[in-house]
ROVOKOL-528428 format. One record per residue (C-alpha): residue number from 1; residue in three letters; x, z, y. Coordinates in nm, 3 decimals, always signed. Layout:
REM residues N
<node num="NUM" residu="ALA" c1="X" c3="Z" c2="Y"/>
...
//
This chain:
REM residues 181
<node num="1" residu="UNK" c1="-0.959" c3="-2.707" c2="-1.647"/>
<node num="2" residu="UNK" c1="-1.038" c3="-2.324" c2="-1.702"/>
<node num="3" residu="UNK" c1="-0.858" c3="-2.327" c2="-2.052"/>
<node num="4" residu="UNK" c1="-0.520" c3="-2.483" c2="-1.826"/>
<node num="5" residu="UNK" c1="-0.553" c3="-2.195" c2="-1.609"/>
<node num="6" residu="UNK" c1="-0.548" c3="-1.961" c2="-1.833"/>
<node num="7" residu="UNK" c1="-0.293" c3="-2.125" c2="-2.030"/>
<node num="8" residu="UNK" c1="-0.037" c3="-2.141" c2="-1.702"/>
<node num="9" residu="UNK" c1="-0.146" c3="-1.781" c2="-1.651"/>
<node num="10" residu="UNK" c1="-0.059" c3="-1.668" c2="-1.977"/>
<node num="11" residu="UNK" c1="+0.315" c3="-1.880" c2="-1.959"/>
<node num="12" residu="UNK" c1="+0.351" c3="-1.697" c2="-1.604"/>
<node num="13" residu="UNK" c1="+0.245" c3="-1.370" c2="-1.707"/>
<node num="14" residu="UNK" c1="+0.486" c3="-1.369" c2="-2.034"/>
<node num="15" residu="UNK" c1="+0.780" c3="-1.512" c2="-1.842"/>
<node num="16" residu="UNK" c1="+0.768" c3="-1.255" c2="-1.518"/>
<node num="17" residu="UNK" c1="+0.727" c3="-0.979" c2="-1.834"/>
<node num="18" residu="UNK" c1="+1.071" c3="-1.112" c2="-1.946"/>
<node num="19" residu="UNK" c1="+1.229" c3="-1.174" c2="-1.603"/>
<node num="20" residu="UNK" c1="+1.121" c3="-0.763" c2="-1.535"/>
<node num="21" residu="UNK" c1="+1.204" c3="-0.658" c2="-1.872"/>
<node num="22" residu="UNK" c1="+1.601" c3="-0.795" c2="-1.836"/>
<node num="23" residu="UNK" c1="+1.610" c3="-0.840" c2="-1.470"/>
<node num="24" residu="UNK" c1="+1.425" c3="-0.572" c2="-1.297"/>
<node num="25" residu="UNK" c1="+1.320" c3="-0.239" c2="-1.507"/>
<node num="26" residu="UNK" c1="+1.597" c3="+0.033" c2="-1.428"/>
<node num="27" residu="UNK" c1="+1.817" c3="-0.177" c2="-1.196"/>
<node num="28" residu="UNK" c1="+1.874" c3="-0.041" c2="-0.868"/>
<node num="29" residu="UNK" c1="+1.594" c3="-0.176" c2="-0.706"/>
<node num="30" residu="UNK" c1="+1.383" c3="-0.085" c2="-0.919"/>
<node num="31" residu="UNK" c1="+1.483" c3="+0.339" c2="-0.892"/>
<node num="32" residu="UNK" c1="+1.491" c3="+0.253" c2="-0.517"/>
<node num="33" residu="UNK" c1="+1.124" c3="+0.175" c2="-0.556"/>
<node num="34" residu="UNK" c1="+1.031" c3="+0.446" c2="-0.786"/>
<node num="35" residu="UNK" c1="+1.245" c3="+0.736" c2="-0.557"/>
<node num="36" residu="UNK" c1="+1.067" c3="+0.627" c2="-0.261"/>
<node num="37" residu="UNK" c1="+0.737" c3="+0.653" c2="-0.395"/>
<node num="38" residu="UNK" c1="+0.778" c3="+0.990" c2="-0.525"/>
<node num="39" residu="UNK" c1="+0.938" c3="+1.080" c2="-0.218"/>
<node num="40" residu="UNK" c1="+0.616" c3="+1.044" c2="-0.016"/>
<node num="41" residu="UNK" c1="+0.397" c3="+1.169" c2="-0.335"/>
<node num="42" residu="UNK" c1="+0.555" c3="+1.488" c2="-0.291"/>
<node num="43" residu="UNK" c1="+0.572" c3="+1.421" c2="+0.044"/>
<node num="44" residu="UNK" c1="+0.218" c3="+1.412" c2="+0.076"/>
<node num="45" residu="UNK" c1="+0.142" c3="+1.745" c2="-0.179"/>
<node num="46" residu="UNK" c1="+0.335" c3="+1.919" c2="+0.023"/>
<node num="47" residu="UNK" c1="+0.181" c3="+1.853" c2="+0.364"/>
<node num="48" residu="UNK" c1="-0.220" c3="+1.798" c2="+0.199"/>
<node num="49" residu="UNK" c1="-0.384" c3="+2.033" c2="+0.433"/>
<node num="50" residu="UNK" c1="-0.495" c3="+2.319" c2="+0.174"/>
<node num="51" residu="UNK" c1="-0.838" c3="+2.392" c2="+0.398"/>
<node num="52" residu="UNK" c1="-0.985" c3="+2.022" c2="+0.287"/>
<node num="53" residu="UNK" c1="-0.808" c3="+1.883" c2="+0.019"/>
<node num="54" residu="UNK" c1="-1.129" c3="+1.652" c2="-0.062"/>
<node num="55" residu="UNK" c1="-1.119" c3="+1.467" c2="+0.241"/>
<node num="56" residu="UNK" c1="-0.749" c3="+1.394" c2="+0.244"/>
<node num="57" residu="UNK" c1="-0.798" c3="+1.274" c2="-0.135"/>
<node num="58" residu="UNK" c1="-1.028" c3="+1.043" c2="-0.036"/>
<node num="59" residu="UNK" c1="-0.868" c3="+0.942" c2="+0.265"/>
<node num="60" residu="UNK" c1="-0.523" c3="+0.841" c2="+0.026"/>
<node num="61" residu="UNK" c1="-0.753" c3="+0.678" c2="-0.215"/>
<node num="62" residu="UNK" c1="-0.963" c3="+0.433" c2="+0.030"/>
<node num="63" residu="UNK" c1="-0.596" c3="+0.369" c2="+0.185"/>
<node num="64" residu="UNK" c1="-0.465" c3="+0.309" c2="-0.132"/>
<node num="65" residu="UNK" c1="-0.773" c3="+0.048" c2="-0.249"/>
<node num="66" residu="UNK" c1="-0.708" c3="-0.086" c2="+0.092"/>
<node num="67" residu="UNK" c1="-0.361" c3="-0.178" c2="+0.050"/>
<node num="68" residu="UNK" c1="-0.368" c3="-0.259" c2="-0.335"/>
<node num="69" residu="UNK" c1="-0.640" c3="-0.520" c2="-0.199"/>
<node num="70" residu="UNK" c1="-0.415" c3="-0.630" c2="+0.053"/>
<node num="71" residu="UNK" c1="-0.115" c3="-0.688" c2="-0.158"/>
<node num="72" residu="UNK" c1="-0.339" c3="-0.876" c2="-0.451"/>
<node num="73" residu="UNK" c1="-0.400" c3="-1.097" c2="-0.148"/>
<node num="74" residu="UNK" c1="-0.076" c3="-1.187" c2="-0.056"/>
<node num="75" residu="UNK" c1="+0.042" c3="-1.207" c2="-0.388"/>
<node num="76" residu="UNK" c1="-0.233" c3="-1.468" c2="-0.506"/>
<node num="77" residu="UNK" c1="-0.199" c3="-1.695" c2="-0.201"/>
<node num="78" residu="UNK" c1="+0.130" c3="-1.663" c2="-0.197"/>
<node num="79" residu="UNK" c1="+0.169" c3="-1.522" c2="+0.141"/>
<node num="80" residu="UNK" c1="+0.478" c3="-1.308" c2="-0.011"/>
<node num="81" residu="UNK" c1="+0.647" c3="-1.169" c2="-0.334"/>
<node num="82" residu="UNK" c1="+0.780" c3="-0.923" c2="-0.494"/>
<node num="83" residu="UNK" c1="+1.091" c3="-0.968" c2="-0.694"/>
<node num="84" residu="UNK" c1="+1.137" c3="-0.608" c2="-0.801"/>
<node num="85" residu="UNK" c1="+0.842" c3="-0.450" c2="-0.920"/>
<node num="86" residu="UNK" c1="+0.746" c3="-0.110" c2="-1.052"/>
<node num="87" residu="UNK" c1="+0.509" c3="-0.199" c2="-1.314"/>
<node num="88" residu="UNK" c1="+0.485" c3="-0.591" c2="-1.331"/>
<node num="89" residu="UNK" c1="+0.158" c3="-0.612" c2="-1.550"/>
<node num="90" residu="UNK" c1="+0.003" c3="-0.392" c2="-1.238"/>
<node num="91" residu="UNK" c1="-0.017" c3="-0.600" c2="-0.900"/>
<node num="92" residu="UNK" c1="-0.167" c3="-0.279" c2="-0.690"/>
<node num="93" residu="UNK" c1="+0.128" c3="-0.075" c2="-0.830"/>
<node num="94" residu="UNK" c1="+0.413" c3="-0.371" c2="-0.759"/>
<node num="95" residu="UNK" c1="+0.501" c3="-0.339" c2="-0.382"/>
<node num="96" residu="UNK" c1="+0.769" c3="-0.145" c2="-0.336"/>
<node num="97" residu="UNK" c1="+0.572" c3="+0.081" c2="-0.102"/>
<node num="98" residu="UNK" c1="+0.237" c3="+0.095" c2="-0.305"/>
<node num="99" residu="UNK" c1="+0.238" c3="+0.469" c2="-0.230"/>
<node num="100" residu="UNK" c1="+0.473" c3="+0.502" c2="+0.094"/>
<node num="101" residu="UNK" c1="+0.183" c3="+0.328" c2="+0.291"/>
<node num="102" residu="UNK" c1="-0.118" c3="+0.518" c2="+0.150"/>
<node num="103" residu="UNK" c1="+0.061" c3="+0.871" c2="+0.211"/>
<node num="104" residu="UNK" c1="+0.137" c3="+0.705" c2="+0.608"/>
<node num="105" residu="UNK" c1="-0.230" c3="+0.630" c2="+0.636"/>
<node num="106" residu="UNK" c1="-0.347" c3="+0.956" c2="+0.464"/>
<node num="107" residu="UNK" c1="-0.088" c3="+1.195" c2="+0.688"/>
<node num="108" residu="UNK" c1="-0.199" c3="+1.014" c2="+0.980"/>
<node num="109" residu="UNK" c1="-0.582" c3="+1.085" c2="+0.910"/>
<node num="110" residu="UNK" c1="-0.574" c3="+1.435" c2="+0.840"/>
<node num="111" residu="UNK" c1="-0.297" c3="+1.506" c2="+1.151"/>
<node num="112" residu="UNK" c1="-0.557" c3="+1.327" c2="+1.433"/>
<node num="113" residu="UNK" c1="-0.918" c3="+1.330" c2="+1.427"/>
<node num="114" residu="UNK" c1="-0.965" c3="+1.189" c2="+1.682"/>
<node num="115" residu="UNK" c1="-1.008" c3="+0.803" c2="+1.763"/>
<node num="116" residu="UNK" c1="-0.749" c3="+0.793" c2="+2.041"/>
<node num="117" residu="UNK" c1="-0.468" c3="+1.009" c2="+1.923"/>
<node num="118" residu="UNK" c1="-0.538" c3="+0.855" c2="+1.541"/>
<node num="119" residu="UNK" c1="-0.518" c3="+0.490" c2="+1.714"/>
<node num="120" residu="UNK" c1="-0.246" c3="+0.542" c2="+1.915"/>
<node num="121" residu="UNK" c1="-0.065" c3="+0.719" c2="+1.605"/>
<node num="122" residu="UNK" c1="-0.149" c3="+0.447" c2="+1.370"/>
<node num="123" residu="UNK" c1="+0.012" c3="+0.105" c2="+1.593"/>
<node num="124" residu="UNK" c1="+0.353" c3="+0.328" c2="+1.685"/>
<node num="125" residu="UNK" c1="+0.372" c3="+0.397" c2="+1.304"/>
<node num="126" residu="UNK" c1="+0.285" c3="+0.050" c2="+1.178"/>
<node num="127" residu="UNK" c1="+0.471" c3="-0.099" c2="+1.415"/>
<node num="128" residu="UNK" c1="+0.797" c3="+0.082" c2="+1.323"/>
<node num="129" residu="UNK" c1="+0.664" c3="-0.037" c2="+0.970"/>
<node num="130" residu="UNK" c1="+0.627" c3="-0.329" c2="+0.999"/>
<node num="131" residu="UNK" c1="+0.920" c3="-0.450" c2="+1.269"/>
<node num="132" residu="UNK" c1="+1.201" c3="-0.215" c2="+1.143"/>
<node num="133" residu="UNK" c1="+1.071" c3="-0.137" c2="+0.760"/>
<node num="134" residu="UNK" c1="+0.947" c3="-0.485" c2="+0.645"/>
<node num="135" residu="UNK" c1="+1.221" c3="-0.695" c2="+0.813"/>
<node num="136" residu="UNK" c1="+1.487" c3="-0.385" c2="+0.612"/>
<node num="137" residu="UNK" c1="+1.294" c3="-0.449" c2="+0.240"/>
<node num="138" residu="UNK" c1="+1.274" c3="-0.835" c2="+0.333"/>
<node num="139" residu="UNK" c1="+1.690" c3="-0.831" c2="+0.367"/>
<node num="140" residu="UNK" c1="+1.754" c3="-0.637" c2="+0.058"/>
<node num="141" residu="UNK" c1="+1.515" c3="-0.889" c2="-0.139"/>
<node num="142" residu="UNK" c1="+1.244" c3="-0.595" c2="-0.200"/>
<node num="143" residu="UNK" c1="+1.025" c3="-0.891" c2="-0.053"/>
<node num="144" residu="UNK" c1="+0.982" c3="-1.247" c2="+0.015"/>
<node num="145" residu="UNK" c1="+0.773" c3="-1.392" c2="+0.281"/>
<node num="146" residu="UNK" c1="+0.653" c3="-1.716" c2="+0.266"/>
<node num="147" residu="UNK" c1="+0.369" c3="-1.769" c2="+0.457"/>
<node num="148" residu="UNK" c1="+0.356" c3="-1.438" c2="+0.667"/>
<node num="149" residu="UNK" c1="+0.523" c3="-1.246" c2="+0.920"/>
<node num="150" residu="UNK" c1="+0.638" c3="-0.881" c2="+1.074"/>
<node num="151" residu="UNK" c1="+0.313" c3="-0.951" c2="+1.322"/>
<node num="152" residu="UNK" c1="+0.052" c3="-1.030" c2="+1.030"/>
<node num="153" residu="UNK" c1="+0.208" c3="-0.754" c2="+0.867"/>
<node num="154" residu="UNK" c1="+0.155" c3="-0.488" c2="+1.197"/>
<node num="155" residu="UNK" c1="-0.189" c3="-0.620" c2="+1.201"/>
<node num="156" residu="UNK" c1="-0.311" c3="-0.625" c2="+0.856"/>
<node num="157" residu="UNK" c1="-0.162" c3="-0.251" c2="+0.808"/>
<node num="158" residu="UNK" c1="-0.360" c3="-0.211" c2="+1.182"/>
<node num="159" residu="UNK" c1="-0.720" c3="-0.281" c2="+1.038"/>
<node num="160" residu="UNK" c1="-0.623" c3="-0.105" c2="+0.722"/>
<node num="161" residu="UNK" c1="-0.546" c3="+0.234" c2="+0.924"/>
<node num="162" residu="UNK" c1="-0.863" c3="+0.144" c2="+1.162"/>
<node num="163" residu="UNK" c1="-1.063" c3="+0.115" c2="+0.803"/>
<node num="164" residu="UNK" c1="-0.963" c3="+0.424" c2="+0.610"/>
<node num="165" residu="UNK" c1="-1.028" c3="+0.616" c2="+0.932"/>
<node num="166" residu="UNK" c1="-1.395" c3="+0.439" c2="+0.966"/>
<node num="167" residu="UNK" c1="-1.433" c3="+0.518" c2="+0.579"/>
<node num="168" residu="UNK" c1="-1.332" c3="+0.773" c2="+0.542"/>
<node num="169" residu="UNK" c1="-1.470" c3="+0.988" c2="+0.872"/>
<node num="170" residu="UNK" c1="-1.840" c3="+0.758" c2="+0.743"/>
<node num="171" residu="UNK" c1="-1.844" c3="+0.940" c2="+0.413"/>
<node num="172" residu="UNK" c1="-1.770" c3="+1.272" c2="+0.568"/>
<node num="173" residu="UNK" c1="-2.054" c3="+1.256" c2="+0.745"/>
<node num="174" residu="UNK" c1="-2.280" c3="+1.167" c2="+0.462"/>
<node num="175" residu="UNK" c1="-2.184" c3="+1.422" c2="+0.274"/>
<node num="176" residu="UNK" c1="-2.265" c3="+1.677" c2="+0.555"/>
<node num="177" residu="UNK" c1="-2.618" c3="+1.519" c2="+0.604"/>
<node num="178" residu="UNK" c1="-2.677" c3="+1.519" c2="+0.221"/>
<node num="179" residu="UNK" c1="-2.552" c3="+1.885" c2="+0.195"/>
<node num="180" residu="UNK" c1="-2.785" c3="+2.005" c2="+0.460"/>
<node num="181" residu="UNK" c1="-3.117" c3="+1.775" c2="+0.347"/>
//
């Protein structure tokens, strides 16, 4: 049975290769995904607060884990697709907002410390992500949702903003105790 997997993997693999080579790679949805992401890279260099770059760093990297974990997720249990993708052989790089999300979550945590104002922050921003954004990507076929919704959406990027904040604001702290010891 393993040896079948891996055979149907392979055949998949090779054909969505094809599908992006001829179908996908520099078609309009394709720059659409690759502007917006570099919009909110440079969005995010230009904002990084200068005083503790570290912190933000790691703060866009645990988001970015976070939602690359996420989207392997709902890619393998076929939760939703992505029919234009960015780099097809990468599934963390495929969404079309594999950075627009990250720099939200990362912007958020260095603008609020604080639990309230971060939490409060966080659900107006993923809900305006996830009840305006999603349902715009979803009509222009950025992505297909099978067995998911705008409200699993709002509360998966909910725990993922609750997480990097927890994560991030834990290792902070650890470093500061390991400095001083």
């Amino acid at each position: 049975m393993f040896e079948e997997i891996q055979r149907l993997n392979h055949s998949a693999n090779k054909l969505e290769t094809k599908y992006w080579l001829s179908e996908d790679l520099f078609s309009l949805h394709w720059w659409v995904i690759v502007i917006l992401n570099i919009l909110f890279l440079i969005l995010l260099i230009k904002l990084i607060d200068r005083k503790r770059p570290l912190d933000i760093i790691v703060a866009f990297l645990i988001s970015f884990i976070l939602v690359g974990f996420i989207n392997e997720l709902g890619y393998y249990y076929h939760w939703w697709s992505y029919p234009h993708q960015f780099i097809t052989a990468f599934k963390v790089m495929n969404a079309v907002d594999f950075l627009t999300i990250p720099v939200i979550h990362t912007l958020l945590y260095q603008k609020y410390s604080g639990w309230k104002p971060y939490m409060i922050a966080n659900a107006i921003i993923m809900a305006i992500i996830s009840f305006v954004g999603v349902p715009i990507f979803v009509h222009f076929h950025y992505y297909v949702l099978y067995d998911w919704n705008y409200l699993k959406s709002f509360l998966a990027l909910l725990v993922v903003g609750m997480l990097v904040k927890v994560l991030v604001d834990f290792l902070i702290d650890w470093a500061a105790v390991a400095r001083k010891s």
